[in-house]
N, C-alpha and C positions, 0 to 999 in steps of 0.2 A: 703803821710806820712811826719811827718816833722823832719826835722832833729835831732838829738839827742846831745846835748851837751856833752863832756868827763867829765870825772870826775876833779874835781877841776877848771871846768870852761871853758875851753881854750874856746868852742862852734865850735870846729871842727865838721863840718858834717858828718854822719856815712853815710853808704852806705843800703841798699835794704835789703842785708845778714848779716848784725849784726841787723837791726829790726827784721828780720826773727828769728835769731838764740834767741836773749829774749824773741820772741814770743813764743818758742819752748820751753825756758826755762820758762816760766812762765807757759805753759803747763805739765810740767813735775812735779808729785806730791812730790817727792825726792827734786826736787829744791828749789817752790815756800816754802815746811817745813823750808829749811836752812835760806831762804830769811826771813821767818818769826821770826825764832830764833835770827836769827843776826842782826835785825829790834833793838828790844828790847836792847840790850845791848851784847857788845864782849863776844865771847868764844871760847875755842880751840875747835882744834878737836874731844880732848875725850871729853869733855865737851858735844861736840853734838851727841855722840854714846853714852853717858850714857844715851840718850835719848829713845834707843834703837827700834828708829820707822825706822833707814836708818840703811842699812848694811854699814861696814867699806869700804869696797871697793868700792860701789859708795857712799859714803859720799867724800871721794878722790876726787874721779873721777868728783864729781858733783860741788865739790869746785873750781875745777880746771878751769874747763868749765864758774861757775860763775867770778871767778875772772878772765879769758881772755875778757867776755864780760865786763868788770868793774862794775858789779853789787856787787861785796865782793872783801874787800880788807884787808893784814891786819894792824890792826889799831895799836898793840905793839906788843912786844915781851914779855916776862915774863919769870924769871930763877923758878923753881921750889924749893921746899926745897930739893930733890935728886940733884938740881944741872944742870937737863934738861932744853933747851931752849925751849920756848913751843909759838908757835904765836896765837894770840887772835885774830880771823875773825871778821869782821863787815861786815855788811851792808851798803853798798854805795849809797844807794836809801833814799833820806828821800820821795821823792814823784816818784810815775810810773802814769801814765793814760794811756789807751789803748781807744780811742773813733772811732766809726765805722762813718764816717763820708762819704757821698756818698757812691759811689763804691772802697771807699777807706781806708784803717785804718789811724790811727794818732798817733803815742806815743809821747808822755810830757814827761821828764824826769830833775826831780831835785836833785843833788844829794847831799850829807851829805859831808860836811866839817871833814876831819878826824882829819886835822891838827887843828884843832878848837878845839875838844873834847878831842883832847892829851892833850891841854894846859889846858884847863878846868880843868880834868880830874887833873892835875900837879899841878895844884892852890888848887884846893880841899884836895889835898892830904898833901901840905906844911902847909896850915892853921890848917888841922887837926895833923901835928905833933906838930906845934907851940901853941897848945894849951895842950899839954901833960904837 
């Protein structure tokens, strides 16, 4: 298998049991959904129970799990019009490969620049006040 770079880069080698545990994650029909959603573009939590394919409880539980393997991360925070702090998940994967290679697996792993997208994300949003 070959090593898995962290997120943001660093190219620290993972160990046996964190390929295992994405493997197990990417098995898991509840995960690979989240990994999907938050592929596409940030959302909160209720954002992805309004979905209403994952229960509340492991929708939690399954965030929680992706974001220790650094697969979701999140990317802002957001005040609501109430006034609530509310964090917006993303997707830390722009690329996964899983290739069966010998008697052996291989995962590829490129991940998404969060801090890229914030700033993106920042420019887009100043342009479009400065043109009001």
């Amino acid at each position: 298998m070959d090593a898995s770079p962290t997120p943001g880069g660093a190219g620290r080698p993972r160990g046996d049991d964190h390929r295992e545990r994405i493997l197990d994650a990417l098995g898991d029909p509840a995960a690979r959904r989240i990994l999907l959603m938050l592929n596409e573009a940030p959302h909160s939590a209720q954002e992805l129970l309004a979905d209403r394919a994952i229960p509340q409880s492991t929708l939690y539980r399954k965030l929680h799990e992706l974001e220790e393997l650094g697969l979701v991360g999140v990317q802002r925070t957001a005040i609501t019009a109430d006034g609530k702090r509310v964090d917006l998940y993303r997707s830390l994967l722009e690329e996964l490969r899983v290739e069966l290679q010998g008697p052996s697996l291989r995962i590829q792993v490129r991940f998404r620049d969060l801090a890229a997208e914030r700033l993106r994300d920042l420019w887009h949003t100043m342009r479009s006040e400065a043109r009001r």
